[in-house]
DSSP file (Angstrom, degrees, kcal/mol; ACC not computed):
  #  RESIDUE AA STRUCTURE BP1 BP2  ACC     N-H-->O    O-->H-N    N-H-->O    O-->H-N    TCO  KAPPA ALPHA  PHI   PSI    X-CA   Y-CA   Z-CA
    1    1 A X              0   0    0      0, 0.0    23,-2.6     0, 0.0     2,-0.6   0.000 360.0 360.0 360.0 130.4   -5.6   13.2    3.3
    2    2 A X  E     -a   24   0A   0     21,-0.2     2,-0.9    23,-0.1    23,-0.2  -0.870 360.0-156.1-121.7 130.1   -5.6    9.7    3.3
    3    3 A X  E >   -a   25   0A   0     21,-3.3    23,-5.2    -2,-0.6     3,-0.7  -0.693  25.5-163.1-109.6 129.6   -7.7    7.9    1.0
    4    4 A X  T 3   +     0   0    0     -2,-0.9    23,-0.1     1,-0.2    -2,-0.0  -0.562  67.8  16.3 -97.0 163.8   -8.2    4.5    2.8
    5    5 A X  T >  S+     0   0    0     21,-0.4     3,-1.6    -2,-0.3    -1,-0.2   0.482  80.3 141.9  72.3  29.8   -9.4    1.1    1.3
    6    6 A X  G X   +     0   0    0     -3,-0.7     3,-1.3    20,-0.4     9,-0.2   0.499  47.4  95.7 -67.3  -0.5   -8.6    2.9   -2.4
    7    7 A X  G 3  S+     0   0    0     19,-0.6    -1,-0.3     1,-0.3    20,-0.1   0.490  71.9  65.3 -85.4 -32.2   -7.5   -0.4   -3.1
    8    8 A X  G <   +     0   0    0     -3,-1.6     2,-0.5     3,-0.0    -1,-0.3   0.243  68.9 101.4  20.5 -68.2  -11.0   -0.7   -4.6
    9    9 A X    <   -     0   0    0     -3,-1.3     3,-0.1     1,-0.1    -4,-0.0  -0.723  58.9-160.6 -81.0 120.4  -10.8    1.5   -7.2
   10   10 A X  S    S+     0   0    0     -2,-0.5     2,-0.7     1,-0.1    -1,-0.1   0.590  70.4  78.1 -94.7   0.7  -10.4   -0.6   -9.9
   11   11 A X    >>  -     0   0    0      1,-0.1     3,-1.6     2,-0.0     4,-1.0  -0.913  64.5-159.3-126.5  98.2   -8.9    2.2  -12.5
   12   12 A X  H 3> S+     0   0    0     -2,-0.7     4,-1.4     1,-0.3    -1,-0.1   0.380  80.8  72.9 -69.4 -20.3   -5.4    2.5  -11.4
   13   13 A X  H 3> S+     0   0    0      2,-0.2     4,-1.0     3,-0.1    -1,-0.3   0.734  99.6  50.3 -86.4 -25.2   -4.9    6.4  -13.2
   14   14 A X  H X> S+     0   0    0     -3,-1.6     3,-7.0     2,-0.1     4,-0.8   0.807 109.1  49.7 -59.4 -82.0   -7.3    7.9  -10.2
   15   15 A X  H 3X S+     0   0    0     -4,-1.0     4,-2.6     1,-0.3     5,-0.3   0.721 119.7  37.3 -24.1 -58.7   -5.1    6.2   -7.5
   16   16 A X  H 3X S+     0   0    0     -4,-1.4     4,-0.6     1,-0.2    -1,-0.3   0.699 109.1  59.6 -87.7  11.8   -2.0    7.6   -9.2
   17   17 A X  H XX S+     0   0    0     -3,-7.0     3,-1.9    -4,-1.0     4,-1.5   0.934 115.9  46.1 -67.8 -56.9   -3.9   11.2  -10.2
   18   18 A X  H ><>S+     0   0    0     -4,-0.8     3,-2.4     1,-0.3     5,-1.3   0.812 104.8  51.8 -23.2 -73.1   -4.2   11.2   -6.1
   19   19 A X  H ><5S+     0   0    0     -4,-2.6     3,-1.2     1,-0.3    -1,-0.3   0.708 108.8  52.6 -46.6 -43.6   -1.2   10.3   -5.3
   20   20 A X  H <<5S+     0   0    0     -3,-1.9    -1,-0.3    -4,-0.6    -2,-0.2   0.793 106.9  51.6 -61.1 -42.6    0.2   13.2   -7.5
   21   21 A X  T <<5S-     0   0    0     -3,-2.4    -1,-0.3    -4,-1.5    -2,-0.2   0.146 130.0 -93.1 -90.4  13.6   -1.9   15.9   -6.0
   22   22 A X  T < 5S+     0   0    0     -3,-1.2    -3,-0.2     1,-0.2     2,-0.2   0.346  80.2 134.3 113.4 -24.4   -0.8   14.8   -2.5
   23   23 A X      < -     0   0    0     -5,-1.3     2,-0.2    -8,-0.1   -21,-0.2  -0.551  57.3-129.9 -71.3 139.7   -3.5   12.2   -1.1
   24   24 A X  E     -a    2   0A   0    -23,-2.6   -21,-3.3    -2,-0.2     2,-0.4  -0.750  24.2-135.8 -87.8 151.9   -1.5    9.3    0.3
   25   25 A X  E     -ab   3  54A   0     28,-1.5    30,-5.1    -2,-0.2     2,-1.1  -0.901  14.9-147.2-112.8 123.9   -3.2    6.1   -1.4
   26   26 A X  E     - b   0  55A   0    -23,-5.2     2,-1.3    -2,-0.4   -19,-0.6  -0.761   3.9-157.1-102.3 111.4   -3.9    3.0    1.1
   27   27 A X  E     + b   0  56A   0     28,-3.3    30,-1.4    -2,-1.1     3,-0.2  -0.611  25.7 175.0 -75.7 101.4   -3.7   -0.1   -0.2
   28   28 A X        +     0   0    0     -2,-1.3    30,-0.2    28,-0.2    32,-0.1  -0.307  48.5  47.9 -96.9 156.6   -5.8   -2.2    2.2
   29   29 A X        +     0   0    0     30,-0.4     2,-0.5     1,-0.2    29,-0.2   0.958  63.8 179.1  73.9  46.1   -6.9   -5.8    2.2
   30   30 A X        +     0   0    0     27,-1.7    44,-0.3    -3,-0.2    45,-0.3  -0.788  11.2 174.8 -83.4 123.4   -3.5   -7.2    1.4
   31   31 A X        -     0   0    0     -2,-0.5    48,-0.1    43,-0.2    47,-0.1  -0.632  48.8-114.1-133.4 159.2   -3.9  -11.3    1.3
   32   32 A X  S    S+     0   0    0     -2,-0.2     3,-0.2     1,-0.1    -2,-0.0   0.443 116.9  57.8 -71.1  -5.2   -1.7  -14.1    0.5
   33   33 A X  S    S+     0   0    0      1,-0.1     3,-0.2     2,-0.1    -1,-0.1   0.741 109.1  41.2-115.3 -43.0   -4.1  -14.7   -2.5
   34   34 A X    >>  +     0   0    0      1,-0.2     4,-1.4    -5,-0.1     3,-1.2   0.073  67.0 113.9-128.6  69.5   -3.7  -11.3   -4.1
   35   35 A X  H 3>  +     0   0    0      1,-0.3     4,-1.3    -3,-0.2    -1,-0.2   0.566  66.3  70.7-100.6  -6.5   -0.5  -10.0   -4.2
   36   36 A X  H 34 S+     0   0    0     -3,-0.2     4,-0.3     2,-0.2    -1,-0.3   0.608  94.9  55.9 -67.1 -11.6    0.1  -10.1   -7.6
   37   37 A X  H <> S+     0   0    0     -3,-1.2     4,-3.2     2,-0.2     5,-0.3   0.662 108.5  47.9-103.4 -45.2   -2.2   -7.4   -8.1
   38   38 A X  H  X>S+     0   0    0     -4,-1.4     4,-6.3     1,-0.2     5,-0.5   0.899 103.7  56.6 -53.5 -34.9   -0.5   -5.3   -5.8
   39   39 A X  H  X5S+     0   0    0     -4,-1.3     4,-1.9     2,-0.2    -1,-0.2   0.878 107.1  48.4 -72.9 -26.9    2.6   -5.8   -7.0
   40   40 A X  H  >5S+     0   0    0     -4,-0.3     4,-2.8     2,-0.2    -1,-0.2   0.883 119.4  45.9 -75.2 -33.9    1.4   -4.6  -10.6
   41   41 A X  H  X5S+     0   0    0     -4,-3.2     4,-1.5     1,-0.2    -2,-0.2   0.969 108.1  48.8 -67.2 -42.0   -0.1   -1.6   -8.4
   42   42 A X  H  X5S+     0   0    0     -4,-6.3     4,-2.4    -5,-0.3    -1,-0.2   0.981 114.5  55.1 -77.0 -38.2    3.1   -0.9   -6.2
   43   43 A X  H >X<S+     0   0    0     -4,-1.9     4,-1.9    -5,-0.5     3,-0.8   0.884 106.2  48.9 -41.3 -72.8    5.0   -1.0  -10.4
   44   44 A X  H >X S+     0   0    0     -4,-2.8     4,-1.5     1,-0.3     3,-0.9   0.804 111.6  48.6 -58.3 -67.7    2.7    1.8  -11.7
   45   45 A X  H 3X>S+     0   0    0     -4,-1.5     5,-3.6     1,-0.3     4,-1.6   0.815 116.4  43.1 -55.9 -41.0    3.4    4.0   -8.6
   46   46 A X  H <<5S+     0   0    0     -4,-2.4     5,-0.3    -3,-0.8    -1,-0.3   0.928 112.7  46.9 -65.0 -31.0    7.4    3.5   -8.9
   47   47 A X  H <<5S+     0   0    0     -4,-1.9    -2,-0.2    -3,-0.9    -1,-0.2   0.881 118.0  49.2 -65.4 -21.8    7.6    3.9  -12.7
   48   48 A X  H  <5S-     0   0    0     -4,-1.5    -1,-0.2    -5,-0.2    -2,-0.2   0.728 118.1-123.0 -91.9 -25.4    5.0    7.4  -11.6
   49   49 A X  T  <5S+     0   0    0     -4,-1.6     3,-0.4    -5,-0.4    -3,-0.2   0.757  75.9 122.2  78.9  21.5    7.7    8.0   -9.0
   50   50 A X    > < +     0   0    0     -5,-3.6     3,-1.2    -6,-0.2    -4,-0.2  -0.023  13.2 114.3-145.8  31.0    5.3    7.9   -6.2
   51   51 A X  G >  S+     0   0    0     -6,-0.6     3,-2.1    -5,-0.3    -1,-0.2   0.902  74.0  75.0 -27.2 -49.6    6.1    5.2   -3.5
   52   52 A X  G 3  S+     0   0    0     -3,-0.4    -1,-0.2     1,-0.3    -2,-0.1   0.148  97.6  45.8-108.5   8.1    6.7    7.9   -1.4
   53   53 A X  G <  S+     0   0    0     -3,-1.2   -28,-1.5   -29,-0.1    -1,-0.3   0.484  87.9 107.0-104.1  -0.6    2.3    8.3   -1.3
   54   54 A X  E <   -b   25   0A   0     -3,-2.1     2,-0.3   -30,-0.2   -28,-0.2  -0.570  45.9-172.9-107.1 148.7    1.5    4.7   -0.8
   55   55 A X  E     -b   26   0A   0    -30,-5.1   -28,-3.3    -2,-0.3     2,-0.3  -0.998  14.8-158.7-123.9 119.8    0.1    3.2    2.6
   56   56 A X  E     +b   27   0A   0     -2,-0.3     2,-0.3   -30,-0.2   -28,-0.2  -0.734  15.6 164.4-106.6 166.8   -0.2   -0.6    2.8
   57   57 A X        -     0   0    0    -30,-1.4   -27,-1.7    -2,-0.3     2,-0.2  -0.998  51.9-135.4 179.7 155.2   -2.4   -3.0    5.1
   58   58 A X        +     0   0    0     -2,-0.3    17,-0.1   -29,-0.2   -28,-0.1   0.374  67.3 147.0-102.4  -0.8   -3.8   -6.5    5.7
   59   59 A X        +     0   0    0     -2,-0.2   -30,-0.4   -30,-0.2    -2,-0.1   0.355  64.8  16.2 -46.9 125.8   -7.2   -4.1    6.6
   60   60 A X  S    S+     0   0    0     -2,-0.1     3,-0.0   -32,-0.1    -2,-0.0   0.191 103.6  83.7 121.2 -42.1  -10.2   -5.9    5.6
   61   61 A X  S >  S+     0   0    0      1,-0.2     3,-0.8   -31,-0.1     9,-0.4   0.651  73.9  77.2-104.9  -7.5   -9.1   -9.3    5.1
   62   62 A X  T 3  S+     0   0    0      1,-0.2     8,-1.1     7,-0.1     2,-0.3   0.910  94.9  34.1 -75.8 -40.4   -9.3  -10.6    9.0
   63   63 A X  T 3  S-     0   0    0      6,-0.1    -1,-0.2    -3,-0.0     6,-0.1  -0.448  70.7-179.9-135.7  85.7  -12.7  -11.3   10.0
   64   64 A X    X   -     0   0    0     -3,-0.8     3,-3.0     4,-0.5     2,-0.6  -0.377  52.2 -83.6 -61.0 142.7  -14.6  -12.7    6.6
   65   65 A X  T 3  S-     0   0    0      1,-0.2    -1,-0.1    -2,-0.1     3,-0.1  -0.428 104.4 -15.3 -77.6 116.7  -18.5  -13.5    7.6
   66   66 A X  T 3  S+     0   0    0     -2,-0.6     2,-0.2     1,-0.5    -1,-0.2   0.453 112.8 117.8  81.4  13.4  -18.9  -17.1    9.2
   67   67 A X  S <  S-     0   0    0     -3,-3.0    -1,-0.5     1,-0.1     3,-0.1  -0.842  83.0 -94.4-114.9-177.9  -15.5  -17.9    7.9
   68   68 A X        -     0   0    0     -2,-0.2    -4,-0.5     1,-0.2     2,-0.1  -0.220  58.1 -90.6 -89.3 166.5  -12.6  -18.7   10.3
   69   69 A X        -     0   0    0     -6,-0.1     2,-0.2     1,-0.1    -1,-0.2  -0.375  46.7-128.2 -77.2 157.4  -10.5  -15.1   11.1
   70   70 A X        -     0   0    0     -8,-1.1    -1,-0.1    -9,-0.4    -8,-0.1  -0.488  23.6 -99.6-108.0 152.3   -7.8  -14.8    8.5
   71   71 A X        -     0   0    0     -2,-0.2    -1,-0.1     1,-0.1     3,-0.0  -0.351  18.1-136.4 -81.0-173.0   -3.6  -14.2    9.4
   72   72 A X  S    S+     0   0    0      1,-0.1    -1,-0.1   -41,-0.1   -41,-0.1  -0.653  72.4  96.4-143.7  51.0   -2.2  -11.2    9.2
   73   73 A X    >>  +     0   0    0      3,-0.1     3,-1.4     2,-0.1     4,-1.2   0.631  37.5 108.9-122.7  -3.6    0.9  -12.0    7.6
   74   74 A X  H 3>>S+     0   0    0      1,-0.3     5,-5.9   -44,-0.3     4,-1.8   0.870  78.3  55.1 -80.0 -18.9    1.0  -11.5    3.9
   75   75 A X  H 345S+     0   0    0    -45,-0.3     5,-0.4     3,-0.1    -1,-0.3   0.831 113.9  36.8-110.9  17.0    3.0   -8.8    3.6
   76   76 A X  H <4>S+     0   0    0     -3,-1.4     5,-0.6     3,-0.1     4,-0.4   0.901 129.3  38.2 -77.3 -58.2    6.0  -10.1    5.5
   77   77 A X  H  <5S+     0   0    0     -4,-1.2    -3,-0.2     3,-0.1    -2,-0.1   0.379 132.2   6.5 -97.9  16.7    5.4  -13.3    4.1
   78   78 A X  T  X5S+     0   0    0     -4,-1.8     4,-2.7    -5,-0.3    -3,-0.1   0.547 126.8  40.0-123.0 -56.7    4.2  -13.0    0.3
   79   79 A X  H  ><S+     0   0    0     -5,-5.9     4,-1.6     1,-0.2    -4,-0.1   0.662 110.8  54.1 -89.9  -0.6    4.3   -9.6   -1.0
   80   80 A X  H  >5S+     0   0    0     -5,-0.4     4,-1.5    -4,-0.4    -1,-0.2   0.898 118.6  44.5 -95.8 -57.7    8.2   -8.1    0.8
   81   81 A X  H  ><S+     0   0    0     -5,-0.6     4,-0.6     1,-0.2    -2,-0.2   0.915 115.6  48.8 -66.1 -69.0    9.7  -11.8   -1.2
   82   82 A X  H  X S+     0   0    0     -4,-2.7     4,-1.3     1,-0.3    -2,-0.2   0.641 114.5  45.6 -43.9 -57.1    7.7  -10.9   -4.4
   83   83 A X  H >< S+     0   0    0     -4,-1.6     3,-4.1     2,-0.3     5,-0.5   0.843 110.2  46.0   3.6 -99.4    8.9   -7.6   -4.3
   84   84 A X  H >< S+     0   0    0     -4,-1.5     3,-2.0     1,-0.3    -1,-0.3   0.792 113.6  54.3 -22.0 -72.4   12.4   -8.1   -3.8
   85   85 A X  H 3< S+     0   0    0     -4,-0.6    -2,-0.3     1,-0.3    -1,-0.3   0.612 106.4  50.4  -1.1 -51.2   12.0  -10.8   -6.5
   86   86 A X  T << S-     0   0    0     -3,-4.1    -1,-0.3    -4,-1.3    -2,-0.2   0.052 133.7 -87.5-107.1  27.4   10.2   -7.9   -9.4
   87   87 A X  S <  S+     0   0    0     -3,-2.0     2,-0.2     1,-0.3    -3,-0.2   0.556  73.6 155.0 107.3   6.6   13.3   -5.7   -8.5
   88   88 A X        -     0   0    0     -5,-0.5    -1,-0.3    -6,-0.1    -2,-0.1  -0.626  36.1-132.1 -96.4 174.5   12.8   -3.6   -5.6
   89   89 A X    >>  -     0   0    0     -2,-0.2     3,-1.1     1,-0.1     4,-0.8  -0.330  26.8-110.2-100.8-176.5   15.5   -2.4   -3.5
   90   90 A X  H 3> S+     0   0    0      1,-0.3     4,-0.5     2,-0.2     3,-0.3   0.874 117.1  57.4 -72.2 -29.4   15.3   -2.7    0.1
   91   91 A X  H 3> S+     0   0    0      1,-0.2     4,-0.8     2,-0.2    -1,-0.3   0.838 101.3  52.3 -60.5 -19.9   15.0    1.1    0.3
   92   92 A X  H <4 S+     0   0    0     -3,-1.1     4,-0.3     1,-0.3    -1,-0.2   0.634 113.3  46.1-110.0 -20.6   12.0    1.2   -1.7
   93   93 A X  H  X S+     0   0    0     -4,-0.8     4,-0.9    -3,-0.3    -1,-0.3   0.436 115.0  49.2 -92.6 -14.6   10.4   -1.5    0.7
   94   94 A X  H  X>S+     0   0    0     -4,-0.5     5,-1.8    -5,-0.3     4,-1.0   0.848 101.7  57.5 -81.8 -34.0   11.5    0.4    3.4
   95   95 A X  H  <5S+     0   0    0     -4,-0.8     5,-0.2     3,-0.2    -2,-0.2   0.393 111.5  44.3 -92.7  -9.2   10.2    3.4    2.0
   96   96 A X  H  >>S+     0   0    0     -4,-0.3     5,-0.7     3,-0.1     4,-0.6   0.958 119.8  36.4 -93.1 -66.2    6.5    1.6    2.0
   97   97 A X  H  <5S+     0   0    0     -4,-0.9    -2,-0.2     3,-0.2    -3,-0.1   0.382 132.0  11.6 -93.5 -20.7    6.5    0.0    5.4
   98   98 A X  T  X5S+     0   0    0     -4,-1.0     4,-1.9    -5,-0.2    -3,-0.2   0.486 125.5  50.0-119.9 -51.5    8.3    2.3    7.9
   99   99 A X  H  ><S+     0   0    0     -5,-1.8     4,-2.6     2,-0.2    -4,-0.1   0.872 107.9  43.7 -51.2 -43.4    8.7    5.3    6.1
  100  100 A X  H  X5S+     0   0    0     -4,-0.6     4,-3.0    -5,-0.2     5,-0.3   0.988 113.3  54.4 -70.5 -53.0    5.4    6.3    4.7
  101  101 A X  H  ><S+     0   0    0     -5,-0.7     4,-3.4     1,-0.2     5,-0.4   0.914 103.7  56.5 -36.2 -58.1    3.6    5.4    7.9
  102  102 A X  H  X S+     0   0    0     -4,-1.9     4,-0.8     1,-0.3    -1,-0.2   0.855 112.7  32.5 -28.6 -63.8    5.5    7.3    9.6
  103  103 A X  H  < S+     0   0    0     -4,-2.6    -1,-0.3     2,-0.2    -2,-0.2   0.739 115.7  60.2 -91.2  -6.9    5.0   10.8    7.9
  104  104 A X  H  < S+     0   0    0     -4,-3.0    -2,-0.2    -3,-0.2    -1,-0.2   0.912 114.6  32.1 -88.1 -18.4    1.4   10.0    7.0
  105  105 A X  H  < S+     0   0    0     -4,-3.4     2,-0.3    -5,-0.3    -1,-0.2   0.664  96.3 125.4 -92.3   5.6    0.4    9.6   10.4
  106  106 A X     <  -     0   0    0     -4,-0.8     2,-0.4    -5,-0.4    -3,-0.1  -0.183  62.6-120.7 -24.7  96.1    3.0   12.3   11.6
  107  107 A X        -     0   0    0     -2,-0.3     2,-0.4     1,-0.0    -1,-0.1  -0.437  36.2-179.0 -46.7 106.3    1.6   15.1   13.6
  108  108 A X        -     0   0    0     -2,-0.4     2,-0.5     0, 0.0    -1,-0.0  -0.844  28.8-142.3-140.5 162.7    2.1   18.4   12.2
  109  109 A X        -     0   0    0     -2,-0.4     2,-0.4     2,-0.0    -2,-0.0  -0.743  26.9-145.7 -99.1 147.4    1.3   22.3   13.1
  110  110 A X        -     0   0    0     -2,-0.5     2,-0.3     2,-0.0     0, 0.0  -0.813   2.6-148.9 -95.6 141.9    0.4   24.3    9.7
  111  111 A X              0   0    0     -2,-0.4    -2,-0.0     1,-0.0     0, 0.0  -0.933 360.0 360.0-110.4 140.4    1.6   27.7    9.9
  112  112 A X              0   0    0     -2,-0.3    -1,-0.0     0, 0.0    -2,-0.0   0.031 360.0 360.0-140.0 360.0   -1.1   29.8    7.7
């Protein structure tokens, strides 16, 4: 299950109850203007041990109403330096941006 735009939720012990019971958490509406808030969010999930649920995304932020459409850059070019910068390693960025996608949209047969 993926719970999309949770980014939302302003009380940061749901997100990481989810995360714990399995839901992958998408952090959506990633901006050059608040990635500082993420980065305190992407902390709590590594001290929890639970990178390995988070989904990230500029979603959200591209076409504000009657303003001009917004880039799509901020987490190559803000929050991957901040990162790096607060001490993660390149796996652990690695492990957000190719890896998670990967297995949460992964196709898979349940045997029941």
């Amino acid at each position: 299950w993926i719970w999309v735009h949770s980014n939302k939720v302003s009380d940061d012990s749901i997100l990481l109850e989810m995360a714990k019971k399995g839901a992958w958490v998408s952090l959506d509406g990633v901006n050059e203007s608040n990635t500082g808030r993420y980065i305190d969010r992407l902390l709590l999930f590594k001290k929890q041990g639970l990178l390995n649920k988070v989904l990230l995304s500029h979603d959200g932020n591209g076409f504000p109403a009657g303003g001009p459409i917004r880039k799509f850059e901020a987490i190559l070019v803000n929050l991957i330096p901040e990162l790096l910068q607060k001490g993660f390693t390149e796996n652990e960025i690695s492990q957000l941006l190719v890896v998670n996608p990967s297995e949460a949209f992964m196709t898979k047969i349940r045997m029941e």
